[in-house]
C-alpha positions as CSV (number, residue, x, y, z in Angstrom):
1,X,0.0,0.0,0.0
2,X,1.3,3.2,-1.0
3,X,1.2,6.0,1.5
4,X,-1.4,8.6,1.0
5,X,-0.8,12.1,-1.3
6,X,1.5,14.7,0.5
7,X,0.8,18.1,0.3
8,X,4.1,19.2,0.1
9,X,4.5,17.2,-3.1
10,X,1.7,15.7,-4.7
11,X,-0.1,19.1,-4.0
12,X,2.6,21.2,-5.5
13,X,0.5,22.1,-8.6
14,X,-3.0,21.2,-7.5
15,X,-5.4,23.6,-9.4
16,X,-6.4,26.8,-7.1
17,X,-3.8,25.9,-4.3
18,X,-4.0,29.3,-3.0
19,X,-7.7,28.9,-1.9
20,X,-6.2,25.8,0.0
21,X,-6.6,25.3,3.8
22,X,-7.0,22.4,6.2
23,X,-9.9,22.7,8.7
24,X,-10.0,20.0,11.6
25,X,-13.7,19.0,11.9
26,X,-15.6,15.9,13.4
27,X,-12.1,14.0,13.9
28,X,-10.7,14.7,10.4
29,X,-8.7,16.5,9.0
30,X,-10.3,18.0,5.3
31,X,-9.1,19.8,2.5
32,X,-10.8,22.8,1.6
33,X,-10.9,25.0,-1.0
34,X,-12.9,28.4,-1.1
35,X,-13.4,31.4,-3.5
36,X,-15.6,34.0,-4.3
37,X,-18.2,35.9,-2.3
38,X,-21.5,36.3,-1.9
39,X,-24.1,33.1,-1.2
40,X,-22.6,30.0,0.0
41,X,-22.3,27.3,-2.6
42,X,-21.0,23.6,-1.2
43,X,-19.8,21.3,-3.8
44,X,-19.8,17.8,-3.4
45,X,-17.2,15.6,-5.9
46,X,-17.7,12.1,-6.3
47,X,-16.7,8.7,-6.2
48,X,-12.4,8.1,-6.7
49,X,-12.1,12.4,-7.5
50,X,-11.2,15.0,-5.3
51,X,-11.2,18.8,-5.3
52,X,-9.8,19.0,-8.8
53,X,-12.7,18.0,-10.3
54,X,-14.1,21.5,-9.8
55,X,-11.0,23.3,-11.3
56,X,-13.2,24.8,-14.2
57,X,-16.3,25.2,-12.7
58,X,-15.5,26.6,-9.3
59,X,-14.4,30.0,-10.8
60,X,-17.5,30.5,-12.6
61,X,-19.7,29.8,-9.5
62,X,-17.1,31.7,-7.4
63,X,-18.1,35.1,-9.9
64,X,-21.5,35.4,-8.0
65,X,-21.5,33.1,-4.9
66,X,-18.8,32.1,-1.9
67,X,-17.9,28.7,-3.2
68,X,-16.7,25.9,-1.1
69,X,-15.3,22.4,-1.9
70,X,-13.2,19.6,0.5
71,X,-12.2,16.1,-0.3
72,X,-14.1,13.7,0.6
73,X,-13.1,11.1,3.4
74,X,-10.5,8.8,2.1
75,X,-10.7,11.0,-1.1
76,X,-7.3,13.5,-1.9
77,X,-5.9,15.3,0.7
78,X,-8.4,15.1,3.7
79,X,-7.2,12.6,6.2
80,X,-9.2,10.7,9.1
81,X,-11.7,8.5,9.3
82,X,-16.1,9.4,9.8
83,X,-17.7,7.4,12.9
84,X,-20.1,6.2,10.5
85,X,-17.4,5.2,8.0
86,X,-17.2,5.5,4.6
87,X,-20.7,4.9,3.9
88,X,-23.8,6.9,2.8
89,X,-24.7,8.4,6.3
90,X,-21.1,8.5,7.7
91,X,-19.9,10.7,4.9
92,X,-23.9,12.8,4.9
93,X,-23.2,13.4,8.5
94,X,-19.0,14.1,8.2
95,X,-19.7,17.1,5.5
96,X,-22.5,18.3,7.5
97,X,-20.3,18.6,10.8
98,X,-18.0,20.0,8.4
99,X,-20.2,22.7,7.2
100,X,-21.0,23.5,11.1
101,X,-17.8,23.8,12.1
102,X,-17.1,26.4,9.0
103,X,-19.9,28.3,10.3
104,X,-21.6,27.9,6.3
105,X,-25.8,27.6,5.9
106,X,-26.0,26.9,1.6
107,X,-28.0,28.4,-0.4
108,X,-27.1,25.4,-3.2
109,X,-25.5,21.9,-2.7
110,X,-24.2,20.5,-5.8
111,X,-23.1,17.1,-6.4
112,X,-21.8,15.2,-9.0
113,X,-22.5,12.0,-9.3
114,X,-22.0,10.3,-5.6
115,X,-21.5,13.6,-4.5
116,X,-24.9,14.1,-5.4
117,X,-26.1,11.1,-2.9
118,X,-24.9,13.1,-0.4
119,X,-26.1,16.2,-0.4
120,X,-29.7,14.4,-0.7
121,X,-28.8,12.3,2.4
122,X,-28.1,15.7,4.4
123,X,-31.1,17.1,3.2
124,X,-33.2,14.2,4.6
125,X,-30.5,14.3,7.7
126,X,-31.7,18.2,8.6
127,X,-29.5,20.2,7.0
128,X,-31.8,23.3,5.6
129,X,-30.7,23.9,2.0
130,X,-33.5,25.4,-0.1
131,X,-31.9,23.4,-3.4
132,X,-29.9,20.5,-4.2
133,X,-28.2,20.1,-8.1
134,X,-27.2,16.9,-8.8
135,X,-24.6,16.7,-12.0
136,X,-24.8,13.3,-13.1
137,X,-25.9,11.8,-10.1
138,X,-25.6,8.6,-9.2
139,X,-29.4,8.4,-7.0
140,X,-30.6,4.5,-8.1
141,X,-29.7,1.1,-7.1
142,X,-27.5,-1.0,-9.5
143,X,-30.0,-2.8,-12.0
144,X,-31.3,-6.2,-11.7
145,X,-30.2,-9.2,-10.2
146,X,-26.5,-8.3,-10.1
147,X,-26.7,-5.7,-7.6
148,X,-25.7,-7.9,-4.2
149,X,-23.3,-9.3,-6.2
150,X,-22.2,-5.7,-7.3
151,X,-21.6,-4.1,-3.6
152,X,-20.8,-8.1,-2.7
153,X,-17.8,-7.9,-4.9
154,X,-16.9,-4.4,-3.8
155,X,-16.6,-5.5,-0.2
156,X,-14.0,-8.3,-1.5
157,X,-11.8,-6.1,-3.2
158,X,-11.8,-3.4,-0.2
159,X,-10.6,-6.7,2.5
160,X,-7.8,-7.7,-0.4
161,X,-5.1,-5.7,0.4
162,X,-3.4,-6.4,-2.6
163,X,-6.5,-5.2,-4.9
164,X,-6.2,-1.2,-4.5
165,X,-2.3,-1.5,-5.3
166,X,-2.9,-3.6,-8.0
167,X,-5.8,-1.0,-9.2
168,X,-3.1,2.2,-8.8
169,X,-0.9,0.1,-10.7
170,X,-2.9,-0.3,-13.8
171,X,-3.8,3.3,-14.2
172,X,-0.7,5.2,-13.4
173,X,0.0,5.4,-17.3
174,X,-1.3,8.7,-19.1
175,X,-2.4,6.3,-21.2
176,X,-4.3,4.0,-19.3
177,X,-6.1,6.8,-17.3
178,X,-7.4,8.4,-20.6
179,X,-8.2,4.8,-21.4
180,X,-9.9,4.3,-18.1
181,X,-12.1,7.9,-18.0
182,X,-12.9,7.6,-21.1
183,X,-14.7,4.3,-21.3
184,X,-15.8,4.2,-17.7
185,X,-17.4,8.1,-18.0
186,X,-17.8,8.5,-21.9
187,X,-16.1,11.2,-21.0
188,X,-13.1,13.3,-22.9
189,X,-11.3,16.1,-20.6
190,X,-8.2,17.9,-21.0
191,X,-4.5,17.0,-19.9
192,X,-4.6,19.2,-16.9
193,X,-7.5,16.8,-15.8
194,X,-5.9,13.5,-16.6
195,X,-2.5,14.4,-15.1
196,X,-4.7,14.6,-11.7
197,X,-6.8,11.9,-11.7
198,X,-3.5,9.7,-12.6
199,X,-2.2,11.0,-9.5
200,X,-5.0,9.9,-7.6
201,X,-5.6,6.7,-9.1
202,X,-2.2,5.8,-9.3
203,X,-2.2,6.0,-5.0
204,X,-3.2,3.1,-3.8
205,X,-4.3,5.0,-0.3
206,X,-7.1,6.8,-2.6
207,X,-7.9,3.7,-4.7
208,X,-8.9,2.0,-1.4
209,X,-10.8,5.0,0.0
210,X,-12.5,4.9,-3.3
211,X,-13.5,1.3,-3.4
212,X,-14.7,1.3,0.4
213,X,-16.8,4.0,0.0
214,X,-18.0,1.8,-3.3
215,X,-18.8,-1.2,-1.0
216,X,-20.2,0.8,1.5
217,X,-23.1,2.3,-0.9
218,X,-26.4,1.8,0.2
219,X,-28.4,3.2,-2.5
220,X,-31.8,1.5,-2.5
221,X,-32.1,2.9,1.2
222,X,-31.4,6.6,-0.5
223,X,-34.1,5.6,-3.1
224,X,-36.8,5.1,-0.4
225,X,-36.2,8.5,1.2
226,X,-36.3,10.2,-2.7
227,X,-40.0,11.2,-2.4
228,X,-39.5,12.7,0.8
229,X,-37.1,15.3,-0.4
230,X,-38.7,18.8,0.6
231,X,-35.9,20.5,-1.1
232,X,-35.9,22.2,-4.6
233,X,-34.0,19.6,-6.8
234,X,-32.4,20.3,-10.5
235,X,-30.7,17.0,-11.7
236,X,-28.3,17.9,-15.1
237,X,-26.9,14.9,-16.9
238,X,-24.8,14.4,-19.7
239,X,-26.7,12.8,-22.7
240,X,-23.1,10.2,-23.1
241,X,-23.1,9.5,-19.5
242,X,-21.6,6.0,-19.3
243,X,-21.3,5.5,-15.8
244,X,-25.4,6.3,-14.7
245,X,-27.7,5.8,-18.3
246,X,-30.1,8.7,-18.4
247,X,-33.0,6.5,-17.5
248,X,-31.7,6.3,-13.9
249,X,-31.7,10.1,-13.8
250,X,-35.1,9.6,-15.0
251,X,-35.8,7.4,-12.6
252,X,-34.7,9.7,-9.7
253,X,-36.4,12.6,-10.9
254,X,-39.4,11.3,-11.4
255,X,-39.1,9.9,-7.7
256,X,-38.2,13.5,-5.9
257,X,-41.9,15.6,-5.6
258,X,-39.5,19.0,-6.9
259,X,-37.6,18.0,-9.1
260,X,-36.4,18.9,-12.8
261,X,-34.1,17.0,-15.5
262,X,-31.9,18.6,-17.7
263,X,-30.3,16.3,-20.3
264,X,-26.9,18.4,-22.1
265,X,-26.4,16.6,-25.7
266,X,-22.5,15.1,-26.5
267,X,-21.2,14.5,-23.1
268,X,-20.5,12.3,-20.6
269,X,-19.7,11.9,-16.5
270,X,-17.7,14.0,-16.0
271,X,-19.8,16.8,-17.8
272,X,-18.9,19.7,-15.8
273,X,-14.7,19.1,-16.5
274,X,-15.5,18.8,-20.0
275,X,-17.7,21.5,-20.6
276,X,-18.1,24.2,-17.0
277,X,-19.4,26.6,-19.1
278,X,-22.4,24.8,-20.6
279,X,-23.0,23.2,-16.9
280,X,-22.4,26.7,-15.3
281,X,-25.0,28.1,-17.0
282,X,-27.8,25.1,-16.5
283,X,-26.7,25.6,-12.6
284,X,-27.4,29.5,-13.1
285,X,-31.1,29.1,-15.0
286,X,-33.8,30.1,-12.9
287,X,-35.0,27.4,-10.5
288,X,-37.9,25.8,-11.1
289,X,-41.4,26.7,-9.5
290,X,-43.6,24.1,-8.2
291,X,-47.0,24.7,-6.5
């Protein structure tokens, strides 16, 4: 097992390291980046990312609204471990201690894919946000049959200690992380992106935070708890999406009582690092209005 990312060096050039800091909240340690004034805006990355993912997109939200992002737990930079682990809830209720402890009541949660379980999950937890946008999210269950196997599977590889090495291994290539992104999102983003996420995947420390918080999903739960949401909810989804079809954004929205689907034609996953513009101004359309 590799050790996990150093600051000092594998942080040298991460995008916006000036709005850098590390708060100590809830028996972490997290890595936070802020910008902008105005509103607060919390943004949620997802599943094997970190705050890089946002290096287009934050400016543009940070033009109009104070904009705040953090690694996730076992994600990047933030160190520590939630009481409730790596799962659903444990991570929900780490980001909202977080958030407390920052002093920060959002106007907006955004989430990209898992991200976007999240943010839904603190909602239902209490936390008083008047909207939740989801970018890609990742709301339903695995399809079918195959989904205890799925998380069943996810569970082996997080106890084999040799399986997140082995992952970092394959993907440490430039190569084989364009390879990787491209056919696991159906996404194409710039070098800048793929020099970061083969940093990340290529540590063994994140792989394994990664494929814990994988095994630790509990997604048909989240389901349940969809028509309850109170909150206003704008999901946006790329049209190429091939990690969550459009159907299961379907799906979700139809399941949420405020909710609105916005489908962006010719790309993928990881919409908002391909295009932050186009995303940037879905996220700025007026909400919508429900009786």
């Amino acid at each position: 097992m590799s050790p996990p990312l150093k600051w000092e060096t594998d942080g040298r050039d991460w995008p916006h390291r000036a709005a850098s800091r590390f708060v100590e909240a809830g028996g972490l340690t997290w890595h936070v980046q802020e910008m902008g004034e105005g509103p607060p805006v919390v943004l949620l990355h997802g599943t094997g990312a970190a705050t890089h993912s946002w290096r287009h997109l934050m400016p543009l939200l940070a033009r109009d609204h104070r904009v705040i992002a953090m690694d996730l737990p076992g994600h990047g930079f933030t160190r520590g471990r939630p009481a409730g682990g790596l799962t659903l809830p444990g991570m929900a209720a780490a980001v909202t201690a977080l958030l407390g402890a920052l002093g920060i009541n959002p106007v907006q949660l955004i989430g990209h894919s898992a991200g976007a379980a999240i943010a839904l999950r603190m909602v239902r937890g209490g936390l008083d946000v008047p909207e939740v946008i989801g970018l890609n999210p990742a709301l339903m269950p695995f399809p079918g049959v195959f989904a205890p196997l799925f998380q069943g599977l996810a569970r082996a590889l997080v106890l084999n200690p040799l399986v997140p090495r082995l992952f970092a291994a394959s993907t440490r290539g430039a190569g084989d992380t364009e390879r990787f992104l491209i056919g696991s999102t159906g996404s194409a983003i710039d070098a800048e992106g793929l020099r970061f996420y083969g940093r990340l995947l290529g540590n063994s420390h994140h792989c394994r935070g990664a494929l814990e918080m994988m095994a630790g999903w509990d997604l048909a739960s989240l389901q349940r708890e969809l028509p309850k949401v109170e909150a206003r909810v704008r999901l946006i989804h790329g049209a190429k999406d091939a990690a969550v079809p459009t159907s299961a954004a379907q799906q979700a929205a139809r399941l949420i009582p405020k909710a609105e689907l916005n489908v962006l034609a010719g790309l993928g996953h990881l919409a908002h690092e391909e295009r932050a513009d186009l995303v940037a101004e879905a996220i700025a359309a007026p909400a919508p209005v429900h009786a």
